[in-house]
Structure formats: C-alpha cells, structure tokens
PDB file with one MODEL, atoms N, CA, C and O in Angstrom:
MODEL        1
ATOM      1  N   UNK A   1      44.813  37.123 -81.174  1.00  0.00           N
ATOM      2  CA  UNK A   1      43.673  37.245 -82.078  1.00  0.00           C
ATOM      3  C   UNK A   1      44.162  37.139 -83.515  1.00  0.00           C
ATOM      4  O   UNK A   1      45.106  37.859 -83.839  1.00  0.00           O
ATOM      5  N   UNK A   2      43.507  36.146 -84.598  1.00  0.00           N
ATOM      6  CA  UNK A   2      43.708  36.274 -85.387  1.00  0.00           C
ATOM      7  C   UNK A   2      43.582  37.682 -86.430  1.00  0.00           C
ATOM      8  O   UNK A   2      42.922  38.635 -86.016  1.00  0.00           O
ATOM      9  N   UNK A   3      44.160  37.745 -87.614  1.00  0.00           N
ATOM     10  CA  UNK A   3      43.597  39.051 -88.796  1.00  0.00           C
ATOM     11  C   UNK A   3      42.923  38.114 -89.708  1.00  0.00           C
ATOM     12  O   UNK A   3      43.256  36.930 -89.737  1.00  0.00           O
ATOM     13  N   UNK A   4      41.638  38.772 -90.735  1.00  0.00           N
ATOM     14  CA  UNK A   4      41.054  38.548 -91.812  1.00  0.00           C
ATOM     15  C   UNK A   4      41.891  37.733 -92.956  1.00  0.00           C
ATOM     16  O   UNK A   4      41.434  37.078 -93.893  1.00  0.00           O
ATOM     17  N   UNK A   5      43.337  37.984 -92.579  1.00  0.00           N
ATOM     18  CA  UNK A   5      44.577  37.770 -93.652  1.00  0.00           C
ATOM     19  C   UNK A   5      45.158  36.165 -93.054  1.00  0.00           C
ATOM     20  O   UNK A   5      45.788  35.373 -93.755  1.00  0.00           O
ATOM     21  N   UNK A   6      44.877  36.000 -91.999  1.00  0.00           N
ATOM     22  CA  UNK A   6      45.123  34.524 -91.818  1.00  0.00           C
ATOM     23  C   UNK A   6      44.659  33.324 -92.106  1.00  0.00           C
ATOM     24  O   UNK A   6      45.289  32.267 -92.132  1.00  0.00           O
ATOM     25  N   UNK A   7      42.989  33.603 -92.430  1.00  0.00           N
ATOM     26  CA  UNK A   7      42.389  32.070 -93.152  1.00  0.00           C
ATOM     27  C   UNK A   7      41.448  32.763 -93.942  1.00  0.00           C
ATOM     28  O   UNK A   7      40.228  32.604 -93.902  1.00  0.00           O
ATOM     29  N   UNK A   8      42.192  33.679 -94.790  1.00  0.00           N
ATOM     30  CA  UNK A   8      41.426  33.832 -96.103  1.00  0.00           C
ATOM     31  C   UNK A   8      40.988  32.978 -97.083  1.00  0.00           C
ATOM     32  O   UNK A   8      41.779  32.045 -97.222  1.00  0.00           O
ATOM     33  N   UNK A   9      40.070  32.927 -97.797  1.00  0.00           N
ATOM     34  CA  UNK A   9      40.088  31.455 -98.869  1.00  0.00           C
ATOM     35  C   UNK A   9      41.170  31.458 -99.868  1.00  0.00           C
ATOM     36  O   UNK A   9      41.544  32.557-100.276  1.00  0.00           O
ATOM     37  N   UNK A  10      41.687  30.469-100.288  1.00  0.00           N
ATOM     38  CA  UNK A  10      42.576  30.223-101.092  1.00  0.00           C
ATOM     39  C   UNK A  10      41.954  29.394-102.497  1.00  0.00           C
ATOM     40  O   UNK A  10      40.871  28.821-102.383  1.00  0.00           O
ATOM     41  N   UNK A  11      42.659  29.364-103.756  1.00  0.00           N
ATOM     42  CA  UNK A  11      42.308  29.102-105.015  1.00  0.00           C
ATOM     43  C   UNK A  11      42.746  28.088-105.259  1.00  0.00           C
ATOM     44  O   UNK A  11      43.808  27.725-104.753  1.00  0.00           O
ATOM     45  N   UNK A  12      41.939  27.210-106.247  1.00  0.00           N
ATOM     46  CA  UNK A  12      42.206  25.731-106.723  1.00  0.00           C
ATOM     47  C   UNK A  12      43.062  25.984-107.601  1.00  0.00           C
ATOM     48  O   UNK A  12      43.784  26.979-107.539  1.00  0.00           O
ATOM     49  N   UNK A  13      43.116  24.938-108.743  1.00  0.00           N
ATOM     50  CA  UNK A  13      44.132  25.041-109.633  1.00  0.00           C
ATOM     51  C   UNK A  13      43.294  25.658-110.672  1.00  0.00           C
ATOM     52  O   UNK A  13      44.135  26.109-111.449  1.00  0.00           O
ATOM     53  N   UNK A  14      41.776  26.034-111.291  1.00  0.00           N
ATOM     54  CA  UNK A  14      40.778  25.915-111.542  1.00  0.00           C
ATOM     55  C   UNK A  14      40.566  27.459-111.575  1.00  0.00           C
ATOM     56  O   UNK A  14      40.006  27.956-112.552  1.00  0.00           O
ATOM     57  N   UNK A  15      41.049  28.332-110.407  1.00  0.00           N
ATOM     58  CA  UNK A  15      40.709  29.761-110.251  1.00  0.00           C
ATOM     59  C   UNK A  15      39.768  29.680-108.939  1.00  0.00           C
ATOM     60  O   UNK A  15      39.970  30.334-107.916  1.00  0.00           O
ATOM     61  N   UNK A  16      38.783  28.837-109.123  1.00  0.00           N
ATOM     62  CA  UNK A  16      37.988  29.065-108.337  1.00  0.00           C
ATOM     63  C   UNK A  16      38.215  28.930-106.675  1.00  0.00           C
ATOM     64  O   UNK A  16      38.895  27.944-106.392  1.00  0.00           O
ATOM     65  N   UNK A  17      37.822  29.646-105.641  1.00  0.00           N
ATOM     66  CA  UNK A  17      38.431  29.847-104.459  1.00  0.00           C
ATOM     67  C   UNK A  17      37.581  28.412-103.709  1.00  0.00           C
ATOM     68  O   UNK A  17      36.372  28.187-103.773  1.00  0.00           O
ATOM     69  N   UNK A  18      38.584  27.619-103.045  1.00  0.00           N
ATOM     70  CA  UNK A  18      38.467  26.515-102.125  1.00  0.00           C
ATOM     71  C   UNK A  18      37.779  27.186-100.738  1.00  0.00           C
ATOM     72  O   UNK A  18      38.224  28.168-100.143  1.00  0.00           O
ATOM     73  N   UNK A  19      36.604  26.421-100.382  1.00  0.00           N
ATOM     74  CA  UNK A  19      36.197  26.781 -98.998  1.00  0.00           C
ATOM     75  C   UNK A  19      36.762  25.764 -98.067  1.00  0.00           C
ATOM     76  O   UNK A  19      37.123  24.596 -98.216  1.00  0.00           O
ATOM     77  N   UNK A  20      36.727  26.469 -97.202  1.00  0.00           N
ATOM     78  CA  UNK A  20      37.465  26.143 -95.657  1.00  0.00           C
ATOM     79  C   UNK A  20      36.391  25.072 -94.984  1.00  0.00           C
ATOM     80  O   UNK A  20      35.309  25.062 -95.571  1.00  0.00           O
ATOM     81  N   UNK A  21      36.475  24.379 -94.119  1.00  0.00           N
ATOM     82  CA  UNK A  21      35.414  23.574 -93.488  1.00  0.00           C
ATOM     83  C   UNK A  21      34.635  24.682 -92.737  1.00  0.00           C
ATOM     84  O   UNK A  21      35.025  25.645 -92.076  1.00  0.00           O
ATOM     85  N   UNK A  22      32.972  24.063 -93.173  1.00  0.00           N
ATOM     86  CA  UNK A  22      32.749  25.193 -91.944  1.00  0.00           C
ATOM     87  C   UNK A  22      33.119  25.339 -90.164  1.00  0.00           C
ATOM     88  O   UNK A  22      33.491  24.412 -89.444  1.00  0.00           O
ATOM     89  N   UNK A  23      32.879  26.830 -89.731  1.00  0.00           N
ATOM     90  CA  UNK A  23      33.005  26.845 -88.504  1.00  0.00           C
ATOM     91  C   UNK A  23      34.770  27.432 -87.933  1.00  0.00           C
ATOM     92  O   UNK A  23      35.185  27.693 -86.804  1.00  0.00           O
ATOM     93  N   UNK A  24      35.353  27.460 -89.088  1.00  0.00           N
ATOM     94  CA  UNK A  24      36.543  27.405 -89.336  1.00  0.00           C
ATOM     95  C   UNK A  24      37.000  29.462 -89.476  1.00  0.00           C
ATOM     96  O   UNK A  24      38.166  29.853 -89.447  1.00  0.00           O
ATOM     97  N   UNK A  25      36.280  30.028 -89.559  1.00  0.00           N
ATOM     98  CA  UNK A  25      36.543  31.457 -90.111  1.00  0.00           C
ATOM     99  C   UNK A  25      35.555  31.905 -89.189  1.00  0.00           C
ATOM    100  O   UNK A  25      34.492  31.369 -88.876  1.00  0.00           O
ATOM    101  N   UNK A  26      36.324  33.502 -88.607  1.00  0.00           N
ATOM    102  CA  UNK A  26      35.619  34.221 -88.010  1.00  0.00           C
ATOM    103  C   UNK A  26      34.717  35.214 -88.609  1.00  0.00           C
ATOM    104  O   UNK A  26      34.101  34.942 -89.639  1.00  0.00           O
ATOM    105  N   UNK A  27      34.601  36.390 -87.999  1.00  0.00           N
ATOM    106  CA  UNK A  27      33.347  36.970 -88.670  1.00  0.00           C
ATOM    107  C   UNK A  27      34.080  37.840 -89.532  1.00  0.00           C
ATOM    108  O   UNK A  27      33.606  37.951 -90.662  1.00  0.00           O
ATOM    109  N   UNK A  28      34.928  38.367 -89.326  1.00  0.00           N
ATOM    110  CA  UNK A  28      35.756  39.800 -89.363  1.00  0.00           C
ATOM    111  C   UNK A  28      36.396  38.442 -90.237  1.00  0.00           C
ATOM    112  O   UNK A  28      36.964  38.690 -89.174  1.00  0.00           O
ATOM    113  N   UNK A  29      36.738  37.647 -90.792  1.00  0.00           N
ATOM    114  CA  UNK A  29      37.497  36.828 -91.763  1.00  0.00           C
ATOM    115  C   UNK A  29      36.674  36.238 -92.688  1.00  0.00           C
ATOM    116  O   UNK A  29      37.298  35.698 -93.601  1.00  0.00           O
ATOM    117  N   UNK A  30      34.995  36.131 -92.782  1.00  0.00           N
ATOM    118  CA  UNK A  30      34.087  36.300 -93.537  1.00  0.00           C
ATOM    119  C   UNK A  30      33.964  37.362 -94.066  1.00  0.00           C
ATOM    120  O   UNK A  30      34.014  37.366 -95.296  1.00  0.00           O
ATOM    121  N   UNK A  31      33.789  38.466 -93.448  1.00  0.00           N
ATOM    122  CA  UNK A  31      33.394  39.968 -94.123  1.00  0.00           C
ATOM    123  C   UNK A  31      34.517  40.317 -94.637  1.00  0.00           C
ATOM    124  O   UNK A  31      34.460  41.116 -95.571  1.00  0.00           O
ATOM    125  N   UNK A  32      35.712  39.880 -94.233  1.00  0.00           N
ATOM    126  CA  UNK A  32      37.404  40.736 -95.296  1.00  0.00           C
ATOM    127  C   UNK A  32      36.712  39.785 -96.807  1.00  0.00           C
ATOM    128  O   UNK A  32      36.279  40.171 -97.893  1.00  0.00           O
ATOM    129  N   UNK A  33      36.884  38.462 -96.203  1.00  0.00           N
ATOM    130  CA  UNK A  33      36.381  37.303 -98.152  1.00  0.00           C
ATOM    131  C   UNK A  33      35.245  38.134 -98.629  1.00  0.00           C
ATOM    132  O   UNK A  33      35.188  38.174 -99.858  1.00  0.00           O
ATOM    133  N   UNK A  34      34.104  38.968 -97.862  1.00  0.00           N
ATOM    134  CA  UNK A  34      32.925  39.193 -98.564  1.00  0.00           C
ATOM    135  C   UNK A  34      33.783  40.221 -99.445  1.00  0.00           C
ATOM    136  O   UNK A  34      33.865  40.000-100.653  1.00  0.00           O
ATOM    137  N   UNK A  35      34.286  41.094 -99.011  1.00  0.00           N
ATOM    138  CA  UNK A  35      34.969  42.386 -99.895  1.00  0.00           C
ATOM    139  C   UNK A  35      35.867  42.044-100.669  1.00  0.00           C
ATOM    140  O   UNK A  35      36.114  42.663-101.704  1.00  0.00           O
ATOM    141  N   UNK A  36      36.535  40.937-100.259  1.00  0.00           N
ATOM    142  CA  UNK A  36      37.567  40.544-101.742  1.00  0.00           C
ATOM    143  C   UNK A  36      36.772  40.264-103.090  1.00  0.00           C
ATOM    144  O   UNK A  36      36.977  40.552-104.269  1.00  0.00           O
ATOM    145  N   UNK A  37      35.402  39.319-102.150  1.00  0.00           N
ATOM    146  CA  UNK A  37      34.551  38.878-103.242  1.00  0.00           C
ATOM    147  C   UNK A  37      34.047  40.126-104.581  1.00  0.00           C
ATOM    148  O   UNK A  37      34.042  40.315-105.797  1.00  0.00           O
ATOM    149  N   UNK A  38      33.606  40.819-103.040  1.00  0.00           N
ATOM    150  CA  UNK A  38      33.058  41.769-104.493  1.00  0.00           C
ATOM    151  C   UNK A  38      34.055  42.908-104.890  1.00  0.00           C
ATOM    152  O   UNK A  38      34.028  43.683-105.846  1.00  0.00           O
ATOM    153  N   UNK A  39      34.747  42.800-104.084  1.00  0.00           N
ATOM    154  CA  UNK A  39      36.190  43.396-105.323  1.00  0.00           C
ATOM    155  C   UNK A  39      36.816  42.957-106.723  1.00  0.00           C
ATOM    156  O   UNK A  39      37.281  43.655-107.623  1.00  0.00           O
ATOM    157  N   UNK A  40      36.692  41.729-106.626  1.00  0.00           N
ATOM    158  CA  UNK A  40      37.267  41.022-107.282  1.00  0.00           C
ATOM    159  C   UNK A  40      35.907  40.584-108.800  1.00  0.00           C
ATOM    160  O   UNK A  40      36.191  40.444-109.990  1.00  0.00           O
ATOM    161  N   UNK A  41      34.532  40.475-108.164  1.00  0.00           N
ATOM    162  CA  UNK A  41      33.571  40.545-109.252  1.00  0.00           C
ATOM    163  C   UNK A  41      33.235  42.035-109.429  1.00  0.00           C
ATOM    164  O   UNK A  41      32.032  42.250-109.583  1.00  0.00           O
ATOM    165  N   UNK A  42      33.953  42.991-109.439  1.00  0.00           N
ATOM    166  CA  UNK A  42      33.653  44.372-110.120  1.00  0.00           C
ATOM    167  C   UNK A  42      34.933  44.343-111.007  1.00  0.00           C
ATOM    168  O   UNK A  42      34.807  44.739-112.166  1.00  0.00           O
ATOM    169  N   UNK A  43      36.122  43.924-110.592  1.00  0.00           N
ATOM    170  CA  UNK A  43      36.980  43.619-111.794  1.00  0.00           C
ATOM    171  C   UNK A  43      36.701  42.990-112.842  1.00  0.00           C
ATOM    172  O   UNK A  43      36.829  43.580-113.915  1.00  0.00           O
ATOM    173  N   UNK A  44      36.234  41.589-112.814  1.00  0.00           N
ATOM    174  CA  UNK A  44      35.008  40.598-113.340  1.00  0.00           C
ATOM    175  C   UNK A  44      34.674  41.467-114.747  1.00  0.00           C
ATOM    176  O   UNK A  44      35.122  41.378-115.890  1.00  0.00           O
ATOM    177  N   UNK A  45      33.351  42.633-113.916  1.00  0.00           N
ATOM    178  CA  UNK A  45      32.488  42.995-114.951  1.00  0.00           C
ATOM    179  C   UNK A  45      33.138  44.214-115.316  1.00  0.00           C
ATOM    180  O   UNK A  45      32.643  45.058-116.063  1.00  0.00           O
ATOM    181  N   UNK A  46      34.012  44.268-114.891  1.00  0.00           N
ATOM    182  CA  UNK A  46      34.956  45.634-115.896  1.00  0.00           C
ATOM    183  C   UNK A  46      35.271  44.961-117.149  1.00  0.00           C
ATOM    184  O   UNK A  46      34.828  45.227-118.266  1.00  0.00           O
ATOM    185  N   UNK A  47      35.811  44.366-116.928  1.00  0.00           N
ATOM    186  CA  UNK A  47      36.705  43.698-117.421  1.00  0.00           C
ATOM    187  C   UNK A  47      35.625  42.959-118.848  1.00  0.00           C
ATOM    188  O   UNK A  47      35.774  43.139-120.056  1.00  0.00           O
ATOM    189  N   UNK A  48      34.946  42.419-118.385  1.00  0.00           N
ATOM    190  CA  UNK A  48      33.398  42.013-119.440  1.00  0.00           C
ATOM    191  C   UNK A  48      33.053  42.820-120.092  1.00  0.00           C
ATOM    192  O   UNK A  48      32.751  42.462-121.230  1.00  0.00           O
ATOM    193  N   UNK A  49      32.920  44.201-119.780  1.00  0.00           N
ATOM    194  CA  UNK A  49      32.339  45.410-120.149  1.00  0.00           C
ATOM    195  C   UNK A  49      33.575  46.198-121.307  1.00  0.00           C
ATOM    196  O   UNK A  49      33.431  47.114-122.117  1.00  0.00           O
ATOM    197  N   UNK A  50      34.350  45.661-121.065  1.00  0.00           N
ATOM    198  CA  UNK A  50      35.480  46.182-122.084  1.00  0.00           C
ATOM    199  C   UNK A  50      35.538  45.550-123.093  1.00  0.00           C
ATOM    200  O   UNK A  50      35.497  46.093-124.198  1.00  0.00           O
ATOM    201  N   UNK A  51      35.674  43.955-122.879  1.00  0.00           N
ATOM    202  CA  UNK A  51      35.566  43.265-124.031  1.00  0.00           C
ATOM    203  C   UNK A  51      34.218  43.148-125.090  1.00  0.00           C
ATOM    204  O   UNK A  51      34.018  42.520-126.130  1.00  0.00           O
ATOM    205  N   UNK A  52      33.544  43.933-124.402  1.00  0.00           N
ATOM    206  CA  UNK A  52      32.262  43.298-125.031  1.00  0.00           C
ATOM    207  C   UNK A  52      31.808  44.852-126.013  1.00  0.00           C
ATOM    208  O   UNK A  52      30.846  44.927-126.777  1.00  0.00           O
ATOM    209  N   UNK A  53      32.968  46.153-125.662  1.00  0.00           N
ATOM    210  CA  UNK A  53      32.563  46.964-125.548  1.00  0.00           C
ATOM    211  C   UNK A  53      33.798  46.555-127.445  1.00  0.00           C
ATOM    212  O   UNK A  53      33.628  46.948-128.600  1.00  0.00           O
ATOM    213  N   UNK A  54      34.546  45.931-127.012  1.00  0.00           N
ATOM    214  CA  UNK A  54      35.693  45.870-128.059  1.00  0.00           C
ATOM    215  C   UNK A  54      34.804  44.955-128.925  1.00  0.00           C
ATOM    216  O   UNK A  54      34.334  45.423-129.962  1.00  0.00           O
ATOM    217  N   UNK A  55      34.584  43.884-128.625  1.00  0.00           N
ATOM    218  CA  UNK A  55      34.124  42.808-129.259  1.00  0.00           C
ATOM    219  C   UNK A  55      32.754  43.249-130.341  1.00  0.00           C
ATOM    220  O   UNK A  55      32.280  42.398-131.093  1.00  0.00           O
ATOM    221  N   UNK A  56      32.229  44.633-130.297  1.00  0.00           N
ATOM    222  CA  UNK A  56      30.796  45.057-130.773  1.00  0.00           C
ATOM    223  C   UNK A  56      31.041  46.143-131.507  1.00  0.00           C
ATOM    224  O   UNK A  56      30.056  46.819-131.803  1.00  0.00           O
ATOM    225  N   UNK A  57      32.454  46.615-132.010  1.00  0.00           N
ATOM    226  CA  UNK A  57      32.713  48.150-132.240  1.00  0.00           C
ATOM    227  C   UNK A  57      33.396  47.382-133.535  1.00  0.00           C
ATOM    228  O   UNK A  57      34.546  46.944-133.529  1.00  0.00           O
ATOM    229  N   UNK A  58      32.334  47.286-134.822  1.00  0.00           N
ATOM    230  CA  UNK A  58      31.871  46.726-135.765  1.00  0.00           C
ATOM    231  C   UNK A  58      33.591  47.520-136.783  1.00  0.00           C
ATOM    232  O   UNK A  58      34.325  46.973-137.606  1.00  0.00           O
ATOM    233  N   UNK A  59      33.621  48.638-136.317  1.00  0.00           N
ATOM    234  CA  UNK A  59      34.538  49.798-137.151  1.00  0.00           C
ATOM    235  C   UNK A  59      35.686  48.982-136.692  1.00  0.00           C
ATOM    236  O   UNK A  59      36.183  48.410-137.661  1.00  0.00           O
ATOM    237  N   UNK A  60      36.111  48.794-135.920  1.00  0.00           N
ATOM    238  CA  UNK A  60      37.562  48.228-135.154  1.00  0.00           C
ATOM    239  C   UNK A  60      37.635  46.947-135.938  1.00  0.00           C
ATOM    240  O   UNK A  60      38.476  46.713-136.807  1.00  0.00           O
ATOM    241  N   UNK A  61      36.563  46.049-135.504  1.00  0.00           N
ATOM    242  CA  UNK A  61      36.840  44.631-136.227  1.00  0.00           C
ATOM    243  C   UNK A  61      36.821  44.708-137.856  1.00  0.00           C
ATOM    244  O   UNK A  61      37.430  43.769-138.369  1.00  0.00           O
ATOM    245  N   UNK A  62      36.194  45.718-138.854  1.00  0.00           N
ATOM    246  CA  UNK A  62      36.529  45.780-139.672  1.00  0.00           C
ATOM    247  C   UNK A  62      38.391  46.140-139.838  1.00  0.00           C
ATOM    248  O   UNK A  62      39.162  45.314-140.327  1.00  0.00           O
ATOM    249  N   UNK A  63      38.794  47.392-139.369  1.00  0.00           N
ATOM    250  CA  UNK A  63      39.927  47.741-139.428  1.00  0.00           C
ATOM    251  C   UNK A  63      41.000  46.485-138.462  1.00  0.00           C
ATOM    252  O   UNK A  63      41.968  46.800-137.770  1.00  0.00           O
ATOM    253  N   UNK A  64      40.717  45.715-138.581  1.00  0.00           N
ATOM    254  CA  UNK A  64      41.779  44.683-137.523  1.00  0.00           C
ATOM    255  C   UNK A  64      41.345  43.893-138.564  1.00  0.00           C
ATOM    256  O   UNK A  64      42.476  43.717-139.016  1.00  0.00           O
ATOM    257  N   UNK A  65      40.677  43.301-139.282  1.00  0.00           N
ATOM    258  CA  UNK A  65      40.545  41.986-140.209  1.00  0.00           C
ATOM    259  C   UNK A  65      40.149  42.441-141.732  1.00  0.00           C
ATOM    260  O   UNK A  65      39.268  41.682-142.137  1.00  0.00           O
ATOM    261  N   UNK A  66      40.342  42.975-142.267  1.00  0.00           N
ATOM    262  CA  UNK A  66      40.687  43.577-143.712  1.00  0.00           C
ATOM    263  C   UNK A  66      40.914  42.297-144.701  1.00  0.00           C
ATOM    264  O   UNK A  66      40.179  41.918-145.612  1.00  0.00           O
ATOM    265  N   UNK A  67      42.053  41.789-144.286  1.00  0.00           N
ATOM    266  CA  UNK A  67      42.319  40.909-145.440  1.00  0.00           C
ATOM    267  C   UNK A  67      41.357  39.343-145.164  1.00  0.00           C
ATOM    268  O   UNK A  67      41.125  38.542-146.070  1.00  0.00           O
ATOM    269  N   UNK A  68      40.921  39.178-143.777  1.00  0.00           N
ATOM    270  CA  UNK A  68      39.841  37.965-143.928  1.00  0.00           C
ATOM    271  C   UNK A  68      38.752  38.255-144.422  1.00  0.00           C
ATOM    272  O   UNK A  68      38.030  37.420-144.968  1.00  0.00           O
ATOM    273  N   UNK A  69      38.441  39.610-144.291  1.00  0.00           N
ATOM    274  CA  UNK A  69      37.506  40.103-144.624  1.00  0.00           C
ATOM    275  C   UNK A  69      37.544  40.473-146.686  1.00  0.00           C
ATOM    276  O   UNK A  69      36.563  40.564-147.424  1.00  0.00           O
ATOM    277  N   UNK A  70      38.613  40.565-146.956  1.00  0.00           N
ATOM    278  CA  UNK A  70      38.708  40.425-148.445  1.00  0.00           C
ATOM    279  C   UNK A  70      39.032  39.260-149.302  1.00  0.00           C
ATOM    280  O   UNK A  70      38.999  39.265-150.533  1.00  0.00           O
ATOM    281  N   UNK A  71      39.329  38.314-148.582  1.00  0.00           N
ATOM    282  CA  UNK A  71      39.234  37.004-148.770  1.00  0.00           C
ATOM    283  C   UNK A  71      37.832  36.166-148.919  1.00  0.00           C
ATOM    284  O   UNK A  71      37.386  35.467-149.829  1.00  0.00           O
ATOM    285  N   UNK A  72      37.184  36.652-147.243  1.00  0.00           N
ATOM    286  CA  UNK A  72      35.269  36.052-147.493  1.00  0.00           C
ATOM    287  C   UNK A  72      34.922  36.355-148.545  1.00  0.00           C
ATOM    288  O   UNK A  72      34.757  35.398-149.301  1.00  0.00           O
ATOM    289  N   UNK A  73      34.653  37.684-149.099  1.00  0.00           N
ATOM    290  CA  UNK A  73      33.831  38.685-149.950  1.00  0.00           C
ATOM    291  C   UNK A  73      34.334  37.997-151.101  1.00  0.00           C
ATOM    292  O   UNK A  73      33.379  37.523-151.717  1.00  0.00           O
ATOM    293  N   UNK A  74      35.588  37.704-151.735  1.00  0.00           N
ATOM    294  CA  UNK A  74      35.968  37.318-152.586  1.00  0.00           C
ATOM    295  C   UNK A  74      35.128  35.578-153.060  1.00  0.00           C
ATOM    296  O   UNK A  74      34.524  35.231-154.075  1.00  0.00           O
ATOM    297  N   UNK A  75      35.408  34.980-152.021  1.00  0.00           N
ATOM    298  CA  UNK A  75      34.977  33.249-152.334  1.00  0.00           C
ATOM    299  C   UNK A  75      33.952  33.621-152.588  1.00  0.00           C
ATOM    300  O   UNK A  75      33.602  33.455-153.757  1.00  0.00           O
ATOM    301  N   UNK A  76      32.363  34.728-151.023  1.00  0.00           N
ATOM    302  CA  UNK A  76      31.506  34.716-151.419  1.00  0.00           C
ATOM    303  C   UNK A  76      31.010  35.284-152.972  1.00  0.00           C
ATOM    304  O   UNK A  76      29.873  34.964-153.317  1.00  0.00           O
ATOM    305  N   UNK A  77      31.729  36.010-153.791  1.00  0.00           N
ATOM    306  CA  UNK A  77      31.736  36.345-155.129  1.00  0.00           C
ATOM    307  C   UNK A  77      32.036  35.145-156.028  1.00  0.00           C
ATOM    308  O   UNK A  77      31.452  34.800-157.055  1.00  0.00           O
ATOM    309  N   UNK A  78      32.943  34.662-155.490  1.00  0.00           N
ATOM    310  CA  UNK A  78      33.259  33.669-156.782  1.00  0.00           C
ATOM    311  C   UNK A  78      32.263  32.035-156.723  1.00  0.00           C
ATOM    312  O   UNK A  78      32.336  31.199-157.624  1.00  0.00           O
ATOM    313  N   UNK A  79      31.475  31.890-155.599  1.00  0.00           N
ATOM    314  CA  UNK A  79      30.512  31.179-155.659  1.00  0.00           C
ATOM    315  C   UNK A  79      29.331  31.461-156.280  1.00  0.00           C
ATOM    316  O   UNK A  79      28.840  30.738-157.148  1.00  0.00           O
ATOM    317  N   UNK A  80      28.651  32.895-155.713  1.00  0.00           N
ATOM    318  CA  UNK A  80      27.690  33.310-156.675  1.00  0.00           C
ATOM    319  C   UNK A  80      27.703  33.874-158.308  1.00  0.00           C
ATOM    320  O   UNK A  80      26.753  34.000-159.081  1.00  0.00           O
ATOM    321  N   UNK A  81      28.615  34.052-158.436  1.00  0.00           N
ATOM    322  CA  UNK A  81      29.422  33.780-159.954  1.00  0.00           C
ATOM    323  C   UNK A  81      29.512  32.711-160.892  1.00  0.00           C
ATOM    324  O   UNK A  81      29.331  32.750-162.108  1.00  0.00           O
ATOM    325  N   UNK A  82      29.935  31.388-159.882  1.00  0.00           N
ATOM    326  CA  UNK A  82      29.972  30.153-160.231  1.00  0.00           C
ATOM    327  C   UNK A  82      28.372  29.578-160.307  1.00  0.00           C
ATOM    328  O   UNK A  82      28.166  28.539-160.935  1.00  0.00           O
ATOM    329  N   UNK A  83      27.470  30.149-159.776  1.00  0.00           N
ATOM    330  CA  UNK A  83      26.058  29.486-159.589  1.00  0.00           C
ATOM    331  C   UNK A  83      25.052  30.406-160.269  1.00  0.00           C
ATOM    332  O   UNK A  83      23.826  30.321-160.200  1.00  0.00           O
ATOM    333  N   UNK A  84      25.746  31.263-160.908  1.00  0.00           N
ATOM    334  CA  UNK A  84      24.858  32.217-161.763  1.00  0.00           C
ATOM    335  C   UNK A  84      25.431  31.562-163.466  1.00  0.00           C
ATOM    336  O   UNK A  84      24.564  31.334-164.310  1.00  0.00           O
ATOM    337  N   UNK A  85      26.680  31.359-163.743  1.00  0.00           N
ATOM    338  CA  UNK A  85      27.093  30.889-164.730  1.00  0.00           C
ATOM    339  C   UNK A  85      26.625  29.309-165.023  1.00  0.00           C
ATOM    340  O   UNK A  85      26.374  28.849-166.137  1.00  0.00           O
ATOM    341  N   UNK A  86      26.570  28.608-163.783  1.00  0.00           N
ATOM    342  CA  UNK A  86      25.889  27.087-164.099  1.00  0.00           C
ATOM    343  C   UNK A  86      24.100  27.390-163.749  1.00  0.00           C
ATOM    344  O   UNK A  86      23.276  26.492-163.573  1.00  0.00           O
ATOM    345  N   UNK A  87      23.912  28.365-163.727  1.00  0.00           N
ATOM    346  CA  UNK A  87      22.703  28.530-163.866  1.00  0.00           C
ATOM    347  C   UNK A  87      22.033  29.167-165.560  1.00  0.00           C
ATOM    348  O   UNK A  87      21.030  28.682-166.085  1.00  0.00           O
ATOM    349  N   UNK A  88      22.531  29.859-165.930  1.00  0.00           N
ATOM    350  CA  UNK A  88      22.463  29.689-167.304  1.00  0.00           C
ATOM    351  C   UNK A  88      23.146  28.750-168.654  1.00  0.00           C
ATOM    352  O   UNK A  88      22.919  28.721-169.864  1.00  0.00           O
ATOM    353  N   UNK A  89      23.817  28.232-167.999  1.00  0.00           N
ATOM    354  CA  UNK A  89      24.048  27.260-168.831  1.00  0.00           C
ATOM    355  C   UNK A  89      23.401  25.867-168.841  1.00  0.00           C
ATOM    356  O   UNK A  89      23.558  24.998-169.699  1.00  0.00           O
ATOM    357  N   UNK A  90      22.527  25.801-167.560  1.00  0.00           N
ATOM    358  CA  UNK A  90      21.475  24.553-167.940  1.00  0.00           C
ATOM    359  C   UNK A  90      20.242  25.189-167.991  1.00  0.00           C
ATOM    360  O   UNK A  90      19.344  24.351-167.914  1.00  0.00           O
ATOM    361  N   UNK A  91      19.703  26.671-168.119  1.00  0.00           N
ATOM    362  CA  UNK A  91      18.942  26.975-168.774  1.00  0.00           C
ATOM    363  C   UNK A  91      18.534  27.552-169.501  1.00  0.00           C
ATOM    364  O   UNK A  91      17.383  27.342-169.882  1.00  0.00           O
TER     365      UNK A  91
ENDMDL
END
C-alpha cells in the first residue's frame, strides 16, 4: 500500500504545485495534499497579515525613511517657493 508521501504534488519552477494526471492519487493522498494545502495557505495569510500589518504602521515607516522623507518635504518646499516667487514677480 502506498503512503500520502508517495505521490504528493510536486512544484514547478514557478512555486506553483504541478498536478498529477487524473486518477493517479488515492484518497488518503488527496486528503494528506488537502492539508498541506491549507497548511500552507494559513502560512500564506500569516504571513500577508504581517506585512500588511508592517506596511500600515505609518510611525515605523516614518522612523525607517527620515532622510527620504526630508529630502521630499524639502523639493516639495523649494517648488512652492519657486512658484510663489514667480508668482509675484509677474504680478
């Protein structure tokens, strides 16, 4: 008798998991892939849920980008500077 571990699906070059022809996998080797599956998409949305949790925590990305961030502020100053000064001088 085969195990679940003998014609598990395997991955492209891509990530994404290659299916088997059908007819090819037993049941008990469907249901082990169903649990990898959703093992593997709860890592997924951990994993989403962190970044997104990093990616939105406005305080962090200030304190991690400081100097791009004093660089923008700066040009954006020295444009509206530049367009307030050629604005009174042609009127």
């Amino acid at each position: 008798m085969s195990t679940p571990t003998d014609q598990t699906l395997g991955t492209r070059g891509n990530g994404r998991r290659a299916m088997p022809p059908p007819g090819t996998r037993s049941a008990d080797q469907i249901r082990h892939d169903i649990v990898q599956q959703r093992q593997e998409f709860g890592r997924s949305v951990e994993a989403l849920r962190n970044r997104w949790v990093q990616v939105t925590d406005v305080r962090r990305q200030i304190s991690e980008h400081r100097t791009e961030l004093a660089v923008g502020a700066a040009v954006v100053g020295f444009l509206i500077g530049g367009a307030i000064a050629l604005g009174r001088r042609r009127g």
